[in-house]
Biopython code that builds the backbone (N, CA, C, O; Angstrom):
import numpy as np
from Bio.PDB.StructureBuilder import StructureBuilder

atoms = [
    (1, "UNK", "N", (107.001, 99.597, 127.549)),
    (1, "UNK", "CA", (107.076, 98.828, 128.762)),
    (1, "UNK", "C", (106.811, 97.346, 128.481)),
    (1, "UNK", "O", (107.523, 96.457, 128.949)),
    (2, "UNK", "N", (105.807, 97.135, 127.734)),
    (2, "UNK", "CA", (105.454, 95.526, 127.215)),
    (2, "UNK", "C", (106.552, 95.239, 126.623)),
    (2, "UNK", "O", (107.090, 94.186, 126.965)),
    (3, "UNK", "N", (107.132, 95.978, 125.693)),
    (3, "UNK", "CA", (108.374, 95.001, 124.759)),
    (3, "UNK", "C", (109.449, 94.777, 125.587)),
    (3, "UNK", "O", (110.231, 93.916, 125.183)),
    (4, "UNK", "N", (109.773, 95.453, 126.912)),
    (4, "UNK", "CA", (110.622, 95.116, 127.742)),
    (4, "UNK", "C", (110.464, 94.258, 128.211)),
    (4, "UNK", "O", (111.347, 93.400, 128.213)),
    (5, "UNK", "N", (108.999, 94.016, 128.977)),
    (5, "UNK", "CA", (109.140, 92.958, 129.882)),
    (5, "UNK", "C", (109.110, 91.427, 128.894)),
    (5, "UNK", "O", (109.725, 90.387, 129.129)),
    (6, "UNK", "N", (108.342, 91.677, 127.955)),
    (6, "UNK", "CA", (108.581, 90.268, 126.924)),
    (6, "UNK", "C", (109.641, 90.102, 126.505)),
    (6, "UNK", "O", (109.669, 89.008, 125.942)),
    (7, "UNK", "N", (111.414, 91.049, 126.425)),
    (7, "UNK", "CA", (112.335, 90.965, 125.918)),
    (7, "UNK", "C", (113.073, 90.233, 127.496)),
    (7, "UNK", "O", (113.932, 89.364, 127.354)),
    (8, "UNK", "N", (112.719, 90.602, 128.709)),
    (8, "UNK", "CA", (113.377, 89.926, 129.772)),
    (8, "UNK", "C", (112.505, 88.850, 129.876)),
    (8, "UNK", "O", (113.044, 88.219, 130.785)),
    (9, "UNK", "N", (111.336, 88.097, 129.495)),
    (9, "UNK", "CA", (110.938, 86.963, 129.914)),
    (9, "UNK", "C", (111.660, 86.104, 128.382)),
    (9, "UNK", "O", (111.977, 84.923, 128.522)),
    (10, "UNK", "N", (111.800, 86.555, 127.459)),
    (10, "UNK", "CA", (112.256, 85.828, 126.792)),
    (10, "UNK", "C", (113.265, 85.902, 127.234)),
    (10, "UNK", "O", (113.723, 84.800, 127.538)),
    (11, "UNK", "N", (114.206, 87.140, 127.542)),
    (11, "UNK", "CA", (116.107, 86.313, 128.163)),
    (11, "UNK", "C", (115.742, 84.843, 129.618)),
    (11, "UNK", "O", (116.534, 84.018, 130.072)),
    (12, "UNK", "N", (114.938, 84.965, 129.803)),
    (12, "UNK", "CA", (115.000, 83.736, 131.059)),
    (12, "UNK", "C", (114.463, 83.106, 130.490)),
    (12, "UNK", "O", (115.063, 82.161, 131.003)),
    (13, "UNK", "N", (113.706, 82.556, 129.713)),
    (13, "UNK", "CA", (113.441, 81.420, 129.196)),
    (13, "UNK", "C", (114.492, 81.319, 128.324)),
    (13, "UNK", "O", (114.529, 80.096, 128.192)),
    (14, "UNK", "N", (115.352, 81.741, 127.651)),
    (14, "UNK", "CA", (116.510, 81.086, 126.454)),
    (14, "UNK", "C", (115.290, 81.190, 125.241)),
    (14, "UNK", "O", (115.209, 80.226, 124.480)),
    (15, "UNK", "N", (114.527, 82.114, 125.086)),
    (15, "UNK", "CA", (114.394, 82.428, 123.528)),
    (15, "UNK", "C", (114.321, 84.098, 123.416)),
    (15, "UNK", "O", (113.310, 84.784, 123.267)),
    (16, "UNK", "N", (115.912, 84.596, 123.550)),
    (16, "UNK", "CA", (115.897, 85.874, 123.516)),
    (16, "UNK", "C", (115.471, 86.596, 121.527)),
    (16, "UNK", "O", (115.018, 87.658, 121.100)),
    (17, "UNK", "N", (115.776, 85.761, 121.110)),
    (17, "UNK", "CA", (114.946, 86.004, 119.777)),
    (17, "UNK", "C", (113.861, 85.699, 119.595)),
    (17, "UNK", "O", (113.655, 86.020, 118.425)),
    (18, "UNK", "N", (112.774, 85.170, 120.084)),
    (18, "UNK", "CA", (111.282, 85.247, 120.443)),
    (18, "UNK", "C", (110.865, 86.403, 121.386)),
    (18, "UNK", "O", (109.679, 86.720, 121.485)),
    (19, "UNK", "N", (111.719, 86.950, 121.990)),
    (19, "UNK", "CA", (111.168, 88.319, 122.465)),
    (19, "UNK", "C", (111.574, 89.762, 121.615)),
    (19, "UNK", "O", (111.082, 90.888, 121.692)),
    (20, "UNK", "N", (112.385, 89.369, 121.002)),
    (20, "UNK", "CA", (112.640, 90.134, 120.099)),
    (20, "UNK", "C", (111.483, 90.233, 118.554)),
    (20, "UNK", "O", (111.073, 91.301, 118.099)),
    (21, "UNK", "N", (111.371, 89.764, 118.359)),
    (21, "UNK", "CA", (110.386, 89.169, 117.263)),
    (21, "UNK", "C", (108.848, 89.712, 117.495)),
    (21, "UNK", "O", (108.033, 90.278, 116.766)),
    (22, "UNK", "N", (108.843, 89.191, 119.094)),
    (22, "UNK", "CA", (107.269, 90.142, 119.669)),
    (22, "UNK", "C", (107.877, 91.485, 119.912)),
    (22, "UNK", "O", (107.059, 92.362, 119.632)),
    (23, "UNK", "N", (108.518, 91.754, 120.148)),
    (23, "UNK", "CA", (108.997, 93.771, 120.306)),
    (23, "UNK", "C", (108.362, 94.274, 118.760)),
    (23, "UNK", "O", (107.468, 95.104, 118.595)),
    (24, "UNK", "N", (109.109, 93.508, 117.689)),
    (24, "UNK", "CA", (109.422, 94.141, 116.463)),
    (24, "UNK", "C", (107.868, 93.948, 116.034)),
    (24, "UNK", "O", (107.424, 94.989, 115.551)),
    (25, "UNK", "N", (106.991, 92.963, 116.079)),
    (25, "UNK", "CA", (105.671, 92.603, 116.006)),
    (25, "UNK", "C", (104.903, 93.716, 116.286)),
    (25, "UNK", "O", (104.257, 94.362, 115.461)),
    (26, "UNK", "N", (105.035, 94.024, 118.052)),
    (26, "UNK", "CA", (104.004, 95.008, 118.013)),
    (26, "UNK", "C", (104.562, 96.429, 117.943)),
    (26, "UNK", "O", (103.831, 97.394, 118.167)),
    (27, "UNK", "N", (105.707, 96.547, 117.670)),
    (27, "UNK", "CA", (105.450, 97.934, 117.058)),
    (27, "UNK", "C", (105.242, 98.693, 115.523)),
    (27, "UNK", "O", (104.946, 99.798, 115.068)),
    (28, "UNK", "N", (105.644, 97.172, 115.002)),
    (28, "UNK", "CA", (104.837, 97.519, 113.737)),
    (28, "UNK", "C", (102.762, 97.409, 113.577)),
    (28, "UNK", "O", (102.038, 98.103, 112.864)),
    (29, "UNK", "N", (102.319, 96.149, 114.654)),
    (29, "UNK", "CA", (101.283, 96.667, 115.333)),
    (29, "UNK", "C", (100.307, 98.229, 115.729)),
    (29, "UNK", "O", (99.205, 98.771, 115.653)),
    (30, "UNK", "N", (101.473, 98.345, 116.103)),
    (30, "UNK", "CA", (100.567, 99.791, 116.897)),
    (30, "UNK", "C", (101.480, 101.346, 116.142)),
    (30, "UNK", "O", (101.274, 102.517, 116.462)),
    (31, "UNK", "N", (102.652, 100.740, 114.912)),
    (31, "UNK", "CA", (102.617, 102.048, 114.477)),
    (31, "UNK", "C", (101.933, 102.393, 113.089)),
    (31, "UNK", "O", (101.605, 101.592, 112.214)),
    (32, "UNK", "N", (101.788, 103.827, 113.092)),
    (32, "UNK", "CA", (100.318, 104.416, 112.023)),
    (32, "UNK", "C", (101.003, 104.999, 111.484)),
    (32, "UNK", "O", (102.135, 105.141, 111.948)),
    (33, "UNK", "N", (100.660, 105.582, 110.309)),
    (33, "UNK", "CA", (101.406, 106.649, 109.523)),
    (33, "UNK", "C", (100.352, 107.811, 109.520)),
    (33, "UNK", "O", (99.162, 107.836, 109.835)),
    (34, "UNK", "N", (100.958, 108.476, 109.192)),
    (34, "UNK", "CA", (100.386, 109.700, 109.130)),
    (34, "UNK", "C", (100.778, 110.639, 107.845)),
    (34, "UNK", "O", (101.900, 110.885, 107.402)),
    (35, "UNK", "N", (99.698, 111.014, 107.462)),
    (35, "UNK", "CA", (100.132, 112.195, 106.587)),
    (35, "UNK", "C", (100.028, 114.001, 107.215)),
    (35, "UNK", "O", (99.677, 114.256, 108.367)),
    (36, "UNK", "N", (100.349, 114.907, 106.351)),
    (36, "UNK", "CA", (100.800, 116.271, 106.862)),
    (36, "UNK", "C", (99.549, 116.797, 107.889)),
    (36, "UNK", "O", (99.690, 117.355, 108.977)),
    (37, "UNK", "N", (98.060, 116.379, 107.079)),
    (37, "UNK", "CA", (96.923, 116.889, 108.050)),
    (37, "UNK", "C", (96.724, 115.759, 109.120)),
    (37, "UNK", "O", (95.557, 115.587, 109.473)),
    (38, "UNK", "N", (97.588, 115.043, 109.633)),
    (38, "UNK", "CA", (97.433, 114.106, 110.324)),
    (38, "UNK", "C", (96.190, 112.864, 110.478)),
    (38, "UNK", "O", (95.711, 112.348, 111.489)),
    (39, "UNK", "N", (95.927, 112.656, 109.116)),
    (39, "UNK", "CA", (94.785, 111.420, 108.957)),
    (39, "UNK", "C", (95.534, 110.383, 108.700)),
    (39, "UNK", "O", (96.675, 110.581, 108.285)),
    (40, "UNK", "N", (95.038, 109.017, 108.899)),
    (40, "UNK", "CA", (95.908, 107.637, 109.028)),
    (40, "UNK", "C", (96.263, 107.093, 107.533)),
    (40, "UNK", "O", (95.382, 106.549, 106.867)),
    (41, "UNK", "N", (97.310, 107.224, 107.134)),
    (41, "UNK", "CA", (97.217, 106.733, 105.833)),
    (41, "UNK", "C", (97.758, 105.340, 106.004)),
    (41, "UNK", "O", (98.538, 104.992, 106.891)),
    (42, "UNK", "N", (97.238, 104.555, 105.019)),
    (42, "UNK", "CA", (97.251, 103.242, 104.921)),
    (42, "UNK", "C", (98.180, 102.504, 103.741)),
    (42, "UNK", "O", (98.446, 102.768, 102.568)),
    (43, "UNK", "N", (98.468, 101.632, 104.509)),
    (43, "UNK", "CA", (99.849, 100.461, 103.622)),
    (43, "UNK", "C", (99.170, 100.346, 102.346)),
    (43, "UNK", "O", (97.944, 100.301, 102.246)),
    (44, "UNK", "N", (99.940, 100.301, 101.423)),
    (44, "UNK", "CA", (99.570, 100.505, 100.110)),
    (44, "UNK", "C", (100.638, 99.201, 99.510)),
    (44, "UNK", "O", (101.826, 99.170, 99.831)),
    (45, "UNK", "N", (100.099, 98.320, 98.739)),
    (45, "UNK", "CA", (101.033, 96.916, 98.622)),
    (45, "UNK", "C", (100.680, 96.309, 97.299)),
    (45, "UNK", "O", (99.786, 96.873, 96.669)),
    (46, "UNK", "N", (101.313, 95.113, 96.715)),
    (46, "UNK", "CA", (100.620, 94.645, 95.400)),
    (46, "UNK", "C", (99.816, 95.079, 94.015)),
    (46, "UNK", "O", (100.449, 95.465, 93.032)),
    (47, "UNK", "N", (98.845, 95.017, 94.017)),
    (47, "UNK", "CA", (98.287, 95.814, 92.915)),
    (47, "UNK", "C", (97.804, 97.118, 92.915)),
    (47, "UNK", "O", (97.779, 97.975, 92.033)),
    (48, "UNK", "N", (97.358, 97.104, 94.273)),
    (48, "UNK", "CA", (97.437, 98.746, 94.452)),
    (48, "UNK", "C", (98.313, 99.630, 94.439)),
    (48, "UNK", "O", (98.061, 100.774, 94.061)),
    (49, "UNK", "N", (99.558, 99.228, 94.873)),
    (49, "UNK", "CA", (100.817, 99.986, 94.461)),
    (49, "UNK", "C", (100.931, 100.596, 93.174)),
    (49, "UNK", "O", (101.012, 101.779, 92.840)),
    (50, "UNK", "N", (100.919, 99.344, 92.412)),
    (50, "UNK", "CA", (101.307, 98.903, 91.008)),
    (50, "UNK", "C", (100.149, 99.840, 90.381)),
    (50, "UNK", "O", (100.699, 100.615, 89.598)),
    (51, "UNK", "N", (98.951, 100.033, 90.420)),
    (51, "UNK", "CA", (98.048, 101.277, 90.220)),
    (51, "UNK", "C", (98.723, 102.618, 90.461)),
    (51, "UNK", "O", (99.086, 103.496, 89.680)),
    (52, "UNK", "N", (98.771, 102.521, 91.589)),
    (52, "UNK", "CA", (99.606, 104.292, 92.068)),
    (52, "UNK", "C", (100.221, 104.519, 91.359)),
    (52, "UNK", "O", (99.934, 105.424, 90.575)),
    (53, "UNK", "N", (101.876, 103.533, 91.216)),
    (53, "UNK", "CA", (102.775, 104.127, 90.455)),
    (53, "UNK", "C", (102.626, 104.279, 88.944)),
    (53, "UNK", "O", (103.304, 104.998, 88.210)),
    (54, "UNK", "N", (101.628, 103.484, 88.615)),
    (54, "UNK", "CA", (101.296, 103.763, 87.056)),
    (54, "UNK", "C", (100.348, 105.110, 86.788)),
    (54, "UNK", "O", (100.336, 105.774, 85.752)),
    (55, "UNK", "N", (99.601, 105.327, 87.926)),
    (55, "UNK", "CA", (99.356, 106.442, 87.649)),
    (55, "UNK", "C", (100.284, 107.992, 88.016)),
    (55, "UNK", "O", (100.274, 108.946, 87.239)),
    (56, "UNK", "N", (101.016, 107.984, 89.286)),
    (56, "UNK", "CA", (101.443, 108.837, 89.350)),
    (56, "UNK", "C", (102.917, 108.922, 88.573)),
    (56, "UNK", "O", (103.856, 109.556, 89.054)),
    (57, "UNK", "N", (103.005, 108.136, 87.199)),
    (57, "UNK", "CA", (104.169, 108.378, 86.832)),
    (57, "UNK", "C", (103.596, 108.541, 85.569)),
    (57, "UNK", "O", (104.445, 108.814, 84.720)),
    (58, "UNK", "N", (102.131, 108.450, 85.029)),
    (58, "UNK", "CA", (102.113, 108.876, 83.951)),
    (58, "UNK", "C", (102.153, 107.706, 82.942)),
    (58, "UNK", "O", (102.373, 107.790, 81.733)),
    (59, "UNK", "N", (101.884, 106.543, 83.706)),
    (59, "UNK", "CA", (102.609, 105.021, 82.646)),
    (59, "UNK", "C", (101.131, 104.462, 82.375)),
    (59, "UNK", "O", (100.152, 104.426, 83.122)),
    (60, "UNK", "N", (101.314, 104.013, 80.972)),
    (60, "UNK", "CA", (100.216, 102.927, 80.700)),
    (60, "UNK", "C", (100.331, 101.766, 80.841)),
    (60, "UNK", "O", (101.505, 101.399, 80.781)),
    (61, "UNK", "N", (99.306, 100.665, 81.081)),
    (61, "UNK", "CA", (99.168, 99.370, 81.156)),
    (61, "UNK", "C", (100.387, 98.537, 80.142)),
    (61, "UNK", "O", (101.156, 97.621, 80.435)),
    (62, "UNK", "N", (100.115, 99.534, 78.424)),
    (62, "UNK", "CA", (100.859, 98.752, 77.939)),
    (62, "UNK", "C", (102.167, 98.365, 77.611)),
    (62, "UNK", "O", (102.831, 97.573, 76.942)),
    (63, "UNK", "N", (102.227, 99.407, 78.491)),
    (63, "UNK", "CA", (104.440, 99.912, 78.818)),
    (63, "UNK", "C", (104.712, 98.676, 79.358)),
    (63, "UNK", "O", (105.744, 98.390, 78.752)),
    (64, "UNK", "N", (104.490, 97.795, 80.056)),
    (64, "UNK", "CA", (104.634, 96.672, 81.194)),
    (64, "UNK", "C", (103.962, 95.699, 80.920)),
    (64, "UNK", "O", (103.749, 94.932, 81.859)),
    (65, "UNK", "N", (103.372, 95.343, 79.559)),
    (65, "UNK", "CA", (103.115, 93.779, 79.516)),
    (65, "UNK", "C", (104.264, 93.143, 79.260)),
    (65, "UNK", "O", (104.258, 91.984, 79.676)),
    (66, "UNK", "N", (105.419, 93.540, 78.633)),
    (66, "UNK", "CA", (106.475, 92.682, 78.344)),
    (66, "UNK", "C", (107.037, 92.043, 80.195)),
    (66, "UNK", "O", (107.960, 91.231, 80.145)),
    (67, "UNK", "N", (106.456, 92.432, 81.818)),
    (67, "UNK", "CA", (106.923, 91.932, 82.038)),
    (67, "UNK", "C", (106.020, 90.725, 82.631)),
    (67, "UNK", "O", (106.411, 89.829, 83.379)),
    (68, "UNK", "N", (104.532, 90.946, 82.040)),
    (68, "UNK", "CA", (103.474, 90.171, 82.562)),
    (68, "UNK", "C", (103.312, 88.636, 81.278)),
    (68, "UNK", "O", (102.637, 87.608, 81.333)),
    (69, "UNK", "N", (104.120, 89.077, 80.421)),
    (69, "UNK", "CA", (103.645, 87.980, 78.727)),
    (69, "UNK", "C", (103.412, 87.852, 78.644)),
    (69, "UNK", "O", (103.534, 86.660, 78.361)),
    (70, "UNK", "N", (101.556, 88.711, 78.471)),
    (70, "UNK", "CA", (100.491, 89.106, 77.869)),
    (70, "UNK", "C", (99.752, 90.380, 78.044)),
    (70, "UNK", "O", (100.150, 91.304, 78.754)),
    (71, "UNK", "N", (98.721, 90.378, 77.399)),
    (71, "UNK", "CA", (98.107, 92.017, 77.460)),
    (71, "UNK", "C", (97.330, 91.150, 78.327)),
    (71, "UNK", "O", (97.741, 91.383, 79.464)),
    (72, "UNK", "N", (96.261, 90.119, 78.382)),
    (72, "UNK", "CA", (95.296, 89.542, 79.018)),
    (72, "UNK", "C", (95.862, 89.399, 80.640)),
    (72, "UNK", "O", (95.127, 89.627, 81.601)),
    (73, "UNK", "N", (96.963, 89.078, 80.737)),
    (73, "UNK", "CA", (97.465, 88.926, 82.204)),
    (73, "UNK", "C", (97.989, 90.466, 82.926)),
    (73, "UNK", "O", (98.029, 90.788, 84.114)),
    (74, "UNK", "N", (98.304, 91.129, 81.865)),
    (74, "UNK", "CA", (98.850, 92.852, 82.254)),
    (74, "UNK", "C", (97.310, 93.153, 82.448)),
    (74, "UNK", "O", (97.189, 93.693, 83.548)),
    (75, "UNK", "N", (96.720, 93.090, 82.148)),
    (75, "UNK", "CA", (94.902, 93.751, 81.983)),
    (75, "UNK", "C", (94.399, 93.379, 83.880)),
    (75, "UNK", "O", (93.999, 94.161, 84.743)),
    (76, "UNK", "N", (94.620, 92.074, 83.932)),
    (76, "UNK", "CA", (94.336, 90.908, 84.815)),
    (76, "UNK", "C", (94.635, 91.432, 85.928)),
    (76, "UNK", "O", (93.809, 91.525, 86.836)),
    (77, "UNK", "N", (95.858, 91.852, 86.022)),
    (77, "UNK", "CA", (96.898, 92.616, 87.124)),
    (77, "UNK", "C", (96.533, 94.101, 87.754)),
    (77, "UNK", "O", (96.498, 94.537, 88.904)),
    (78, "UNK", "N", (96.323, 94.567, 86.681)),
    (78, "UNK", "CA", (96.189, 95.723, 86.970)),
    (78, "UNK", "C", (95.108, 96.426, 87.199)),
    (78, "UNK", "O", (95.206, 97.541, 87.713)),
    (79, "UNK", "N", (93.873, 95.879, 86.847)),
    (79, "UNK", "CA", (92.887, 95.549, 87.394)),
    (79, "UNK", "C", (92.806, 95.269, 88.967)),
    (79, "UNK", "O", (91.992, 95.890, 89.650)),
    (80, "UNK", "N", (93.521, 94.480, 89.430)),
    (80, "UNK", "CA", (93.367, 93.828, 90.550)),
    (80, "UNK", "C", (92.968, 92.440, 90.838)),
    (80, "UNK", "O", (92.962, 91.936, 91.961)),
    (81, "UNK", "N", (92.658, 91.902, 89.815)),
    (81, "UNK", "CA", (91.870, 90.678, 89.497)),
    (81, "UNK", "C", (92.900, 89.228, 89.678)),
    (81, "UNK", "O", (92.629, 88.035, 89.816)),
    (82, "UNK", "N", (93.910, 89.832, 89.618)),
    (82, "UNK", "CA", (95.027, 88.618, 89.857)),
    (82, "UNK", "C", (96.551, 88.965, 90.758)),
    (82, "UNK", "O", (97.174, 89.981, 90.448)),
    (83, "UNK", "N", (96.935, 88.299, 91.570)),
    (83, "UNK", "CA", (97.981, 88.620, 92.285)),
    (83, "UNK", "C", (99.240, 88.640, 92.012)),
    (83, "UNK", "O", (99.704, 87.500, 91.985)),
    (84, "UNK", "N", (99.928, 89.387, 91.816)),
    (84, "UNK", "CA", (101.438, 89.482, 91.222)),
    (84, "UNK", "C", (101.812, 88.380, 92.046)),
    (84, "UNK", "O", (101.446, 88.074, 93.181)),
    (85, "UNK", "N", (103.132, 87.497, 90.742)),
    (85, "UNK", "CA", (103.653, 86.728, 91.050)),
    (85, "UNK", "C", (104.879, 87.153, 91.979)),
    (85, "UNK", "O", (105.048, 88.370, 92.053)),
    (86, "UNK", "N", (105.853, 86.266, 92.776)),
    (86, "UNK", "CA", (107.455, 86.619, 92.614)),
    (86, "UNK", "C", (107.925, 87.306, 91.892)),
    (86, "UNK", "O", (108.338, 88.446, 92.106)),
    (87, "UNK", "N", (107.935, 86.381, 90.385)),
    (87, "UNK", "CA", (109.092, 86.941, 89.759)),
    (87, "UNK", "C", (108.754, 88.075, 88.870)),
    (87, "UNK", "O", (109.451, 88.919, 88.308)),
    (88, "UNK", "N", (107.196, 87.798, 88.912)),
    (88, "UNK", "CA", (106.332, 89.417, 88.302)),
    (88, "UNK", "C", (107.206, 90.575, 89.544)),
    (88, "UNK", "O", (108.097, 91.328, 89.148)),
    (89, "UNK", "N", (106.888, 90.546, 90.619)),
    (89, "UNK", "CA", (107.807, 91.448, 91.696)),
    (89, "UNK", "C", (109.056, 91.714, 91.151)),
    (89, "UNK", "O", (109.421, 92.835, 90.798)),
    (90, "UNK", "N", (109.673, 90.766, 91.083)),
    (90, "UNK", "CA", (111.352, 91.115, 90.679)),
    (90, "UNK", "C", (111.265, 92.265, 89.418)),
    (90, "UNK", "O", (111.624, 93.429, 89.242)),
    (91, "UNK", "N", (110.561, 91.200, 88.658)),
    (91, "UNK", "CA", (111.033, 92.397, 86.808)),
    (91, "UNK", "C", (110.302, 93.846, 87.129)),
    (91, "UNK", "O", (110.817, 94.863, 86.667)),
    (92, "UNK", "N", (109.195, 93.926, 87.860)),
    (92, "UNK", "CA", (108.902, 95.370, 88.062)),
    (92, "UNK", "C", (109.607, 95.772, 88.876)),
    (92, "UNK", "O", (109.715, 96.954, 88.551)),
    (93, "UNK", "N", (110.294, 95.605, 89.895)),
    (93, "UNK", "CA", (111.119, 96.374, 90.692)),
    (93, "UNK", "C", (112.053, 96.521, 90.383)),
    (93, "UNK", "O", (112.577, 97.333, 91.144)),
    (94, "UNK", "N", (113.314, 95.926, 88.950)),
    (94, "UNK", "CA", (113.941, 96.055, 88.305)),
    (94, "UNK", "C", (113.497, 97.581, 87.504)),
    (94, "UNK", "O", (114.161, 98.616, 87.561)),
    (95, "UNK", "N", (112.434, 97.424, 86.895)),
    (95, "UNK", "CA", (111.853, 98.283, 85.827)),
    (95, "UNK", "C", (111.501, 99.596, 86.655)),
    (95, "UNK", "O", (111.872, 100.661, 86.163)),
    (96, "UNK", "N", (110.986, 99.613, 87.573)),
    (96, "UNK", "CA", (110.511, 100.912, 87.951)),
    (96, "UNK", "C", (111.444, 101.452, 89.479)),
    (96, "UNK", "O", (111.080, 102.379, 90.203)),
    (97, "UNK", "N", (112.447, 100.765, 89.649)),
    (97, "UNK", "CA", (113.586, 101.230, 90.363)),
    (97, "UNK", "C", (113.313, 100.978, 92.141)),
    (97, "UNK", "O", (113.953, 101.285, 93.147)),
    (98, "UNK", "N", (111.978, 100.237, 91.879)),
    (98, "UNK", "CA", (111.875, 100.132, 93.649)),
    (98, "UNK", "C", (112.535, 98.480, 94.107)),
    (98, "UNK", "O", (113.032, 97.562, 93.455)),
    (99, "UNK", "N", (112.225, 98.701, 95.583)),
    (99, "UNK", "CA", (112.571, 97.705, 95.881)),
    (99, "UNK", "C", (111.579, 96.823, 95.823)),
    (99, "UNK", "O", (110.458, 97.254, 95.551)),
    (100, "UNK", "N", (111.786, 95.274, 96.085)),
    (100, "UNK", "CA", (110.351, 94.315, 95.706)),
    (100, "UNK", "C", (109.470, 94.381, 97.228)),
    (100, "UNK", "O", (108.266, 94.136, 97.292)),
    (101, "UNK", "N", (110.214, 94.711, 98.269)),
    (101, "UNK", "CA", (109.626, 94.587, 99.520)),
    (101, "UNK", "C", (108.433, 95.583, 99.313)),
    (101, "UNK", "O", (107.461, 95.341, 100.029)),
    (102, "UNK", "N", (108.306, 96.814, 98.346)),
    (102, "UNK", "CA", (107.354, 97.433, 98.545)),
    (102, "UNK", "C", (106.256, 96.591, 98.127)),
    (102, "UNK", "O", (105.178, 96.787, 98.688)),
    (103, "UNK", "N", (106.332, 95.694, 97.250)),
    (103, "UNK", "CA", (104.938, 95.139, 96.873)),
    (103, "UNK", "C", (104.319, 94.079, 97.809)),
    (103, "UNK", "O", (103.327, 93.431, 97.474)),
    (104, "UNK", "N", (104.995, 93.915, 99.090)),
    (104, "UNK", "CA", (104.692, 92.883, 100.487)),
    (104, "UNK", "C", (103.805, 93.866, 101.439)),
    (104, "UNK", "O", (104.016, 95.079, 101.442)),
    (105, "UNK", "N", (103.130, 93.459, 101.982)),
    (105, "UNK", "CA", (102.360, 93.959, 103.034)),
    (105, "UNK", "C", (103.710, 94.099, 104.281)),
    (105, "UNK", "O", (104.658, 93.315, 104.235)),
    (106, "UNK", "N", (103.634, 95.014, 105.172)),
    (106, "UNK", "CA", (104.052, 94.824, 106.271)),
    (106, "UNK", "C", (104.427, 94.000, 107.311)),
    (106, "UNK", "O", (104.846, 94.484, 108.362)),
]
sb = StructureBuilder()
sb.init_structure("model")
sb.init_model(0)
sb.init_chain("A")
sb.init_seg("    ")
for serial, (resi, resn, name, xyz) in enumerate(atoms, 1):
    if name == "N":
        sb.init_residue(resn, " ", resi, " ")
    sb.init_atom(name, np.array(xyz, "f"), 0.0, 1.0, " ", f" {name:<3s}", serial, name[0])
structure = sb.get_structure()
């Protein structure tokens, strides 16, 4: 009901893409995920990802310094201690077949 009425106050004011924008806002807002026993599972992004998939695929740290160009900065990363770059995003999502949007927050 809210994203409606903010989608018709934005058509009368002339910013029908500002009401659109708040629709898409809060329903990524107010939607949850859920897993099978229905507890809230949570966005998983950046280095924590980059943890998961190294663990649930079985990969070591040192498979993937060639795309960090160093062991000290692969260490750094994966740890959590430092924030993947861009183009750190790109070469792993090249390498491990995802897209880069997974390593963005919501």
């Amino acid at each position: 009901m809210w994203d409606e009425l903010l989608i018709e106050a934005g058509k009368r004011l002339g910013f029908m893409f500002f009401g659109y924008l708040v629709k898409e806002g809060l329903k990524r807002f107010f939607q949850h995920k859920r897993n099978n026993s229905g507890q809230l599972v949570h966005d998983i992004y950046g280095t924590d990802l980059l943890r998961v998939i190294l663990k649930d695929h079985y990969l070591q740290s040192q498979e993937i310094i060639d795309i960090f160009g160093s062991e000290a900065t692969c260490n750094l990363i994966v740890s959590g201690q430092q924030e993947l770059t861009i183009g750190q995003i790109q070469k792993l999502s090249k390498r491990l077949l995802i897209s880069p949007m997974a390593f963005y927050p919501l």
